[in-house]
MDAnalysis code that builds the backbone (N, CA, C; Angstrom):
import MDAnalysis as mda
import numpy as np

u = mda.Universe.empty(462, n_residues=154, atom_resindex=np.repeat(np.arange(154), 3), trajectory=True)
u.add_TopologyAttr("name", ["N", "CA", "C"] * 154)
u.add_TopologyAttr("resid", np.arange(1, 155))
u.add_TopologyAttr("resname", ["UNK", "UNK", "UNK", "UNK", "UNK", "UNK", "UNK", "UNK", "UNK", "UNK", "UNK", "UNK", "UNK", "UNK", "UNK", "UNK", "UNK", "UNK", "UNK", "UNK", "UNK", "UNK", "UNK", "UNK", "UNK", "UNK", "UNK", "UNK", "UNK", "UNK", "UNK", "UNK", "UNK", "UNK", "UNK", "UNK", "UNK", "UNK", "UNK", "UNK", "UNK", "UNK", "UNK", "UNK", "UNK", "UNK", "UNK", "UNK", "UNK", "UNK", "UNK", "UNK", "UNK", "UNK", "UNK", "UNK", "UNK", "UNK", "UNK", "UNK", "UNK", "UNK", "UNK", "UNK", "UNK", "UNK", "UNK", "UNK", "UNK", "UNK", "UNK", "UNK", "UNK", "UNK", "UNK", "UNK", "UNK", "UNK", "UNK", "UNK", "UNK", "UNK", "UNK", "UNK", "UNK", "UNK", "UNK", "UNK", "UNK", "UNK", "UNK", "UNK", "UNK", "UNK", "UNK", "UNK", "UNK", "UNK", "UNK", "UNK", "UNK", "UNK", "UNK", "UNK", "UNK", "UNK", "UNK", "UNK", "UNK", "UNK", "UNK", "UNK", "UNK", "UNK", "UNK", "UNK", "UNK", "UNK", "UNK", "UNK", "UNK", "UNK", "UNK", "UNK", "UNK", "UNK", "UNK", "UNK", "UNK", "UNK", "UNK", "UNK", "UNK", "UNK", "UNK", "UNK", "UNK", "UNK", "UNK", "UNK", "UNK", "UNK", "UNK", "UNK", "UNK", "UNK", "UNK", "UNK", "UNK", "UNK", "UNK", "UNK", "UNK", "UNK"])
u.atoms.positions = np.array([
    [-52.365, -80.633, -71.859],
    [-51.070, -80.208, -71.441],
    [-50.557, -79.087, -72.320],
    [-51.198, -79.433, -73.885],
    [-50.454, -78.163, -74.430],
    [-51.248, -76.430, -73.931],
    [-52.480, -76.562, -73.184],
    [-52.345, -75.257, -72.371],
    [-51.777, -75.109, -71.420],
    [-51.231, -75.614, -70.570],
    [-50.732, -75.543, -69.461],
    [-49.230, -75.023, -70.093],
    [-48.365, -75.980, -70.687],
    [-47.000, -75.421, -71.615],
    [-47.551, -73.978, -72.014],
    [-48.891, -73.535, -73.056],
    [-48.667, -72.432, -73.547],
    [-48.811, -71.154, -72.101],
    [-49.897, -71.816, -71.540],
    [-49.954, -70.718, -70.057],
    [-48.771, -70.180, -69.505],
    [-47.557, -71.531, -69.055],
    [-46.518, -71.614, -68.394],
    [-45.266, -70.840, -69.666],
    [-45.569, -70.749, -70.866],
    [-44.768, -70.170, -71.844],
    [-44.708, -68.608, -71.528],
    [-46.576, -68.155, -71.702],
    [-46.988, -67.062, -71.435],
    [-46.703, -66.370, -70.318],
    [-46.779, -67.270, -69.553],
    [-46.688, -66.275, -67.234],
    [-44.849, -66.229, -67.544],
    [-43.769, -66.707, -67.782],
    [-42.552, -67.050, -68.094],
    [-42.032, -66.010, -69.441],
    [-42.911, -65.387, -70.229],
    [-42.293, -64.244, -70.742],
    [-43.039, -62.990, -70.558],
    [-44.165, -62.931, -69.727],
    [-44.338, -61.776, -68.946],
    [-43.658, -61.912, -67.997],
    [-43.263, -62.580, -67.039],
    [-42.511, -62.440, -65.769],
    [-40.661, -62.051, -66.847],
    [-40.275, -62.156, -67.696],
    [-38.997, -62.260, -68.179],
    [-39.371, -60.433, -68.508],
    [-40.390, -60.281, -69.237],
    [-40.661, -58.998, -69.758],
    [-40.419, -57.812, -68.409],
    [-41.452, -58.273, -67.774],
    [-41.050, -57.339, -67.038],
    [-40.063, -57.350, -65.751],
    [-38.977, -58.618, -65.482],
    [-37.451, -58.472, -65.219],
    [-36.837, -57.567, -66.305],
    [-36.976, -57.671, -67.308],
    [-35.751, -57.123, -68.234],
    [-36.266, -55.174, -68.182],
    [-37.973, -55.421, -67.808],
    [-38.275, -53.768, -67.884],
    [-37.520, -53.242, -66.315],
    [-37.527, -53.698, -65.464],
    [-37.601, -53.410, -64.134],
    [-35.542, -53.596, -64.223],
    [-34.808, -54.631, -65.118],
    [-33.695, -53.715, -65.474],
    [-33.308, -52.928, -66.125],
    [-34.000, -52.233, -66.829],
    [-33.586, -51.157, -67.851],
    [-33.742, -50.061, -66.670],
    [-35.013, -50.250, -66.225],
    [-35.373, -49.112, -65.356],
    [-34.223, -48.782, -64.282],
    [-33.748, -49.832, -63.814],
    [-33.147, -49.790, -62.537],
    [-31.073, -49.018, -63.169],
    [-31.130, -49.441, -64.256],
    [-29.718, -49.263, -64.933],
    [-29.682, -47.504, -65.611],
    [-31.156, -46.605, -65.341],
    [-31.138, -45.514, -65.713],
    [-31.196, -44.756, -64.365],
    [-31.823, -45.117, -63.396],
    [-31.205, -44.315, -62.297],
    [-30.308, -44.134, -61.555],
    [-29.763, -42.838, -61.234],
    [-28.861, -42.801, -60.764],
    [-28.666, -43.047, -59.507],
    [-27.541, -43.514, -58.984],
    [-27.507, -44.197, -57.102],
    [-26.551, -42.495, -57.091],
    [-26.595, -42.513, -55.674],
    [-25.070, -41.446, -55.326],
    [-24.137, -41.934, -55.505],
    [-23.301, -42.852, -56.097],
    [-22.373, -42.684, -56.899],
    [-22.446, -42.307, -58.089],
    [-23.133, -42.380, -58.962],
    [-23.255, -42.043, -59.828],
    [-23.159, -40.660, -60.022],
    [-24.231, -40.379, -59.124],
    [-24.519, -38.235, -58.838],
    [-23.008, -38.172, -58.364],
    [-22.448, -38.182, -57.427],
    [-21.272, -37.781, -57.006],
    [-19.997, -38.088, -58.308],
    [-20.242, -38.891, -59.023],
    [-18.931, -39.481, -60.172],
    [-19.756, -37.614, -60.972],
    [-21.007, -37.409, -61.178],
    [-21.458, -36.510, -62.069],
    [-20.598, -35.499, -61.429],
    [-20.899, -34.633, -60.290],
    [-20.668, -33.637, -59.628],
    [-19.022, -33.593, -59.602],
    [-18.497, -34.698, -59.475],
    [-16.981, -34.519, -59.708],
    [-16.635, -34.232, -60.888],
    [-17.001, -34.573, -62.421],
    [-17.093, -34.709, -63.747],
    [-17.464, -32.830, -63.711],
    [-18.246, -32.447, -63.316],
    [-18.792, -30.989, -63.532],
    [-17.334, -30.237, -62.854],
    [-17.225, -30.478, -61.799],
    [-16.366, -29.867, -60.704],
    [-14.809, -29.616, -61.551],
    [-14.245, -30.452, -62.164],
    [-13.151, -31.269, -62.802],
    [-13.305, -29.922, -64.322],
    [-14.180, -30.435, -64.326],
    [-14.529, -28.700, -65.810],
    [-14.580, -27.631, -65.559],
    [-15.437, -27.046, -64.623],
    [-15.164, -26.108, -64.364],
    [-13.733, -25.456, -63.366],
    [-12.947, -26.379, -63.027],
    [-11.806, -25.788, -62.623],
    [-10.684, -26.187, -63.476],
    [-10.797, -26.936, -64.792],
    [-10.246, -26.731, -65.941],
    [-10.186, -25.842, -66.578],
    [-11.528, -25.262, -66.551],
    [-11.347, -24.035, -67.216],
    [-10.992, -22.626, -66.932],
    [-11.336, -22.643, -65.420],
    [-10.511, -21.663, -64.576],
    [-8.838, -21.839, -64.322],
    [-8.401, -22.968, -64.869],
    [-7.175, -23.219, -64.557],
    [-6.596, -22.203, -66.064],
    [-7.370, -22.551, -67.173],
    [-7.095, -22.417, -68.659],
    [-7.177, -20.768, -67.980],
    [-8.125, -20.003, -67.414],
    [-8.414, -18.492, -67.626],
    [-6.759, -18.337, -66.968],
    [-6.484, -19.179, -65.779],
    [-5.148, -18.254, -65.044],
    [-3.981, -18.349, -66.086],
    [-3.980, -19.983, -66.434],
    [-3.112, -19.872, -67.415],
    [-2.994, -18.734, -68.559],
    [-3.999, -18.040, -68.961],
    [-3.789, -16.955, -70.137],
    [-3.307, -15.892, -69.518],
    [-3.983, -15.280, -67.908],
    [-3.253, -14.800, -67.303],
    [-1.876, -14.014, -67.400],
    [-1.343, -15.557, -66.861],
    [0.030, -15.802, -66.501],
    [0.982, -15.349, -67.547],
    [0.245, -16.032, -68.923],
    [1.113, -15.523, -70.084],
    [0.889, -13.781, -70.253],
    [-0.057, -13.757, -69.960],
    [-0.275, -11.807, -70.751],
    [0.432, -11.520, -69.984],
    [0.521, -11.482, -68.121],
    [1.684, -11.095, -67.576],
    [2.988, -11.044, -67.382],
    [3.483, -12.581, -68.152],
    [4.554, -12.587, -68.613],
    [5.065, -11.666, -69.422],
    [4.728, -11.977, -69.816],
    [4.656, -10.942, -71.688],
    [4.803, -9.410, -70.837],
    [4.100, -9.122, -70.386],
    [4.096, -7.817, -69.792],
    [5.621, -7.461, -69.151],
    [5.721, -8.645, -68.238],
    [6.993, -8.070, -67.235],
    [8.156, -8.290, -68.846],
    [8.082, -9.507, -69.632],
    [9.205, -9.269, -70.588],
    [9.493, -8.061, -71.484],
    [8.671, -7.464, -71.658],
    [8.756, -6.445, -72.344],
    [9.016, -5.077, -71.677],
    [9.086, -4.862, -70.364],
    [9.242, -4.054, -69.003],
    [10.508, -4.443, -69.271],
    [11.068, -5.879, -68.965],
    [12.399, -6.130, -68.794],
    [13.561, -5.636, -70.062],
    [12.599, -5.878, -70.836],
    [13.172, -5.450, -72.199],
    [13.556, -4.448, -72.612],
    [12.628, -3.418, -71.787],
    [12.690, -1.734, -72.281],
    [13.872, -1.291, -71.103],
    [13.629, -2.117, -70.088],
    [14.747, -1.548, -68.803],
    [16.391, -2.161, -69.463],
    [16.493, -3.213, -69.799],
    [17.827, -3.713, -70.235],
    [18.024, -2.826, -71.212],
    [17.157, -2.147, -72.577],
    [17.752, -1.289, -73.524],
    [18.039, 0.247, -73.096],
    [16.835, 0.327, -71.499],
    [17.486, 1.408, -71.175],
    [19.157, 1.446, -70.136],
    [19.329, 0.612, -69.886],
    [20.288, 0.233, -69.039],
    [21.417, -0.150, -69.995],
    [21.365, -0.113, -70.979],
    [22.374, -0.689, -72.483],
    [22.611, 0.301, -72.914],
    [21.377, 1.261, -73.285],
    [21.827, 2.628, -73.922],
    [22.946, 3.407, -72.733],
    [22.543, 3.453, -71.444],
    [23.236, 4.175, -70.387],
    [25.014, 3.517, -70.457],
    [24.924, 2.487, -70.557],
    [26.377, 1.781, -70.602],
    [27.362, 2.613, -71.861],
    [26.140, 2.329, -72.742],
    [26.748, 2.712, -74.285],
    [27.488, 4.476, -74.207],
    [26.383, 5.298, -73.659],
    [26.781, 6.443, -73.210],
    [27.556, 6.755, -72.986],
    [27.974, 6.526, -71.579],
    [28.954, 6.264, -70.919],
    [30.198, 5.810, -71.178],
    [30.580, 4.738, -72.019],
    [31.374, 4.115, -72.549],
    [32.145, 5.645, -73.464],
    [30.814, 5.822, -74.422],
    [31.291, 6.904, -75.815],
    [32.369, 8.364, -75.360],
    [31.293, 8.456, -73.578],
    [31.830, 9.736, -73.173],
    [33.693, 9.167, -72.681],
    [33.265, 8.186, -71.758],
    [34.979, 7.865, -71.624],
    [35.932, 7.570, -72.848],
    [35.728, 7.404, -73.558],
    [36.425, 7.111, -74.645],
    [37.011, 8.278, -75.467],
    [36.072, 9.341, -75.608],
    [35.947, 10.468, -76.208],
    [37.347, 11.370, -75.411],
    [36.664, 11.332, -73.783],
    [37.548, 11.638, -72.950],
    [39.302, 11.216, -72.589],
    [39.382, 10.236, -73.045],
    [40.567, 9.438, -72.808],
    [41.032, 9.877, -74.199],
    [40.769, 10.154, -75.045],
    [41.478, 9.857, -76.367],
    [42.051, 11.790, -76.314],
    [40.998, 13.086, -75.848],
    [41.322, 14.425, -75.651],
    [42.530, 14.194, -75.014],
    [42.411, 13.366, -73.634],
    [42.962, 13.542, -73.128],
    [44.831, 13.069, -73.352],
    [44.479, 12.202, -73.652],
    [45.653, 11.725, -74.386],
    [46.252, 12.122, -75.496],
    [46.305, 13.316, -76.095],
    [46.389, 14.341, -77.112],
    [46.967, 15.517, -76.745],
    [48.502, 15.693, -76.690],
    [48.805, 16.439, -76.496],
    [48.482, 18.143, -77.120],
    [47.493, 17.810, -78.384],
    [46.854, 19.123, -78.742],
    [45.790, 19.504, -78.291],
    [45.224, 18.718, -77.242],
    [44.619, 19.573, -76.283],
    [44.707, 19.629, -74.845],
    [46.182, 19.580, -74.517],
    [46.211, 20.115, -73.162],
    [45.921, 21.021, -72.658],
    [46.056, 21.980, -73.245],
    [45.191, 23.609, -72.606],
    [44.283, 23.490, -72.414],
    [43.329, 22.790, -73.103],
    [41.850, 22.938, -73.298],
    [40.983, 22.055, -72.070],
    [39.871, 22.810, -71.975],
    [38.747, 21.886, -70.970],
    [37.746, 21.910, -71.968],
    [37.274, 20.511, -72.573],
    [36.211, 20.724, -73.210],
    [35.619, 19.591, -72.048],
    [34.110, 19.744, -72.310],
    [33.067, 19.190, -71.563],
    [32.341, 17.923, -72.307],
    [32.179, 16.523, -71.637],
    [31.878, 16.082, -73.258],
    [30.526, 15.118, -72.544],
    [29.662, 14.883, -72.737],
    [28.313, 14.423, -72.337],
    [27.633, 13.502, -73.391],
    [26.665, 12.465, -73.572],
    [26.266, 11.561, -74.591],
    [24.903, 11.055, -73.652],
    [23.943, 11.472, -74.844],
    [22.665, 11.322, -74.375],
    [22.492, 10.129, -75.951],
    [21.963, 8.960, -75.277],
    [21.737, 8.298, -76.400],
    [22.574, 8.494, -77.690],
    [23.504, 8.247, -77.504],
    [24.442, 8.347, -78.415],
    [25.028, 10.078, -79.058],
    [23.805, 11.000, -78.784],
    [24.609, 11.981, -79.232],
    [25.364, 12.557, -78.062],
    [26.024, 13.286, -78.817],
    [27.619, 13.758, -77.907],
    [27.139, 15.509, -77.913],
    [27.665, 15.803, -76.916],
    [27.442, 17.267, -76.813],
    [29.557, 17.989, -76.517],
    [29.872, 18.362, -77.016],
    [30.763, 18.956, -76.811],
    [30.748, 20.185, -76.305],
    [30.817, 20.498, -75.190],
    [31.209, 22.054, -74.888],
    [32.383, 22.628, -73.608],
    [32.332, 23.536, -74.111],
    [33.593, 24.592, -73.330],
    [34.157, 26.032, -74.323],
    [35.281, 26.322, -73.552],
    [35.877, 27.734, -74.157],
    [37.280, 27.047, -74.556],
    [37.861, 26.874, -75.917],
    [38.664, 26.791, -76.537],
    [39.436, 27.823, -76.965],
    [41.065, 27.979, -77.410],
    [41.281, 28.750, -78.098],
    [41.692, 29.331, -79.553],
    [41.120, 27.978, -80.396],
    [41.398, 27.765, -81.445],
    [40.028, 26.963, -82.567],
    [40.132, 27.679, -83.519],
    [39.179, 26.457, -84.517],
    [39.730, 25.101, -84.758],
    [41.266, 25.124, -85.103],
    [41.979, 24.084, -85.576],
    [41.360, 23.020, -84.283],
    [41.103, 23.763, -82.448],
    [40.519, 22.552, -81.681],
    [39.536, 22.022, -81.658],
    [38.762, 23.477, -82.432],
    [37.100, 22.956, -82.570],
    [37.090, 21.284, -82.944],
    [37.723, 21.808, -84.597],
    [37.333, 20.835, -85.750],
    [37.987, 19.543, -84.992],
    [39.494, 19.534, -84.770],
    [39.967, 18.224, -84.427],
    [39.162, 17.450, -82.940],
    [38.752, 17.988, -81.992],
    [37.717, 17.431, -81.080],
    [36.390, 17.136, -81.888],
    [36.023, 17.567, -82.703],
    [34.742, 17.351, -83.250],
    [35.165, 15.910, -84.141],
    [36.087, 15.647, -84.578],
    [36.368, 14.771, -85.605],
    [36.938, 13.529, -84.492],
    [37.476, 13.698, -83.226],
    [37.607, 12.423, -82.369],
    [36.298, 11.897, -82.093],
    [35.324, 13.142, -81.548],
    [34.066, 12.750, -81.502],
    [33.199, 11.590, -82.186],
    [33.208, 11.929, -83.829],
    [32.772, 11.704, -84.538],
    [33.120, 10.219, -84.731],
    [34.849, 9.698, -84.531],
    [35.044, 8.726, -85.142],
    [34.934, 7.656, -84.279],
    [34.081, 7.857, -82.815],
    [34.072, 7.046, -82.000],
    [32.980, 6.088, -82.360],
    [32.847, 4.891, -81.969],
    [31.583, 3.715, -82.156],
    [30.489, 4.378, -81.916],
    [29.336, 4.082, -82.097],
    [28.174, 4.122, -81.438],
    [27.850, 5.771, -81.789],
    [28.409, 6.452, -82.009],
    [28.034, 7.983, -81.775],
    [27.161, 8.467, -83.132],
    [26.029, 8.905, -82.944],
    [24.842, 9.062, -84.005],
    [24.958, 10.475, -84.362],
    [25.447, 10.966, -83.658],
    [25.270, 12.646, -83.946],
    [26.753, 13.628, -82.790],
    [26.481, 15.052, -83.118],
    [28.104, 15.906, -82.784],
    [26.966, 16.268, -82.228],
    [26.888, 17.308, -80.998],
    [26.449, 18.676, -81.181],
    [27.868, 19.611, -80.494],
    [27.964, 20.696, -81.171],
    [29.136, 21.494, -80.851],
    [29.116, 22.519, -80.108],
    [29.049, 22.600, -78.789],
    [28.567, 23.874, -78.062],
    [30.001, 24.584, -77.849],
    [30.944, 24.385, -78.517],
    [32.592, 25.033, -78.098],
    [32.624, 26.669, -78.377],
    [32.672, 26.776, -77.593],
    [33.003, 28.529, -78.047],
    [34.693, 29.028, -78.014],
    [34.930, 29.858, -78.844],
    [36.106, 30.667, -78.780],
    [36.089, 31.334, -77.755],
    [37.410, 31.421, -77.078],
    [38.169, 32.814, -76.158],
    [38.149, 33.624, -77.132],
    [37.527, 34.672, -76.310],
    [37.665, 36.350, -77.034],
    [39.566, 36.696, -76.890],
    [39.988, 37.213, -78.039],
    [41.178, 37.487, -78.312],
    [41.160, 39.269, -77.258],
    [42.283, 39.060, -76.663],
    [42.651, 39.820, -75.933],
    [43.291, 40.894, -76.999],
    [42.874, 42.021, -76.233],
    [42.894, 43.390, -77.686],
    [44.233, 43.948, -76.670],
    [45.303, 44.331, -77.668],
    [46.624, 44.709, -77.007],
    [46.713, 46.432, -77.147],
    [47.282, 47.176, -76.525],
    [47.035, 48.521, -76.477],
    [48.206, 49.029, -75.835],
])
């Protein structure tokens, strides 16, 4: 009997041996789920990472239009500012009874001021040049005022 036990020991861990080979084997191939869980797993990355490329995109273009927006609001700020310097400039001549005679011309490109016309006095030069001057924002004069030629009496 003790061959028969060792026989029946023996046929009982080859038959176990090769169950446990025939599951290893069977637990490394893949079924289509498996392939399909793969192909989704691949699929899932590579449009992660195309998601990541738009996303950088998106930002450089951001960035782009902000800085577009940026340069248009400072140009649209400077134009206000202009504008502002020239009315101001204007309102204050104007409101000055020492220069009612006078037409001066008054213009502001980025802050500088251009003064011009035909005056008949220096004393208007200087005092328009000095309202000019003491207004906000104003970076620079330029003085294009010319004198009236003095009428020669005879």
């Amino acid at each position: 009997m003790n061959n028969h036990n060792t026989g029946l020991i023996s046929r009982t861990l080859v038959l176990s041996f090769l169950f446990a080979l025939l599951g290893v084997g069977a637990c490394q191939q893949e079924g289509p789920a498996e392939k399909a869980g793969k192909k989704l797993d691949q699929a899932t990355e590579k449009t992660g990472q195309q998601l990541e490329g738009v996303k950088q995109e998106v930002v450089e273009k951001t960035e782009t239009v902000k800085e577009a927006a940026g340069a248009q609001a400072q140009a649209t700020g400077d134009y206000v500012d202009d504008a502002m310097i020239t009315a101001k400039i204007k309102e204050t001549l104007l409101a000055d009874d020492f220069f009612k005679a006078t037409e001066i011309n008054v213009t502001t490109v980025n802050g500088v001021v251009t003064l011009s016309g035909v005056v008949d006095s220096e004393q208007i030069i200087d005092k328009a040049l000095s309202v000019a001057n003491s207004q906000k924002s104003v970076k620079s004069v330029q003085n294009q005022l010319k004198l009236k030629p003095v009428a020669s009496s005879q």
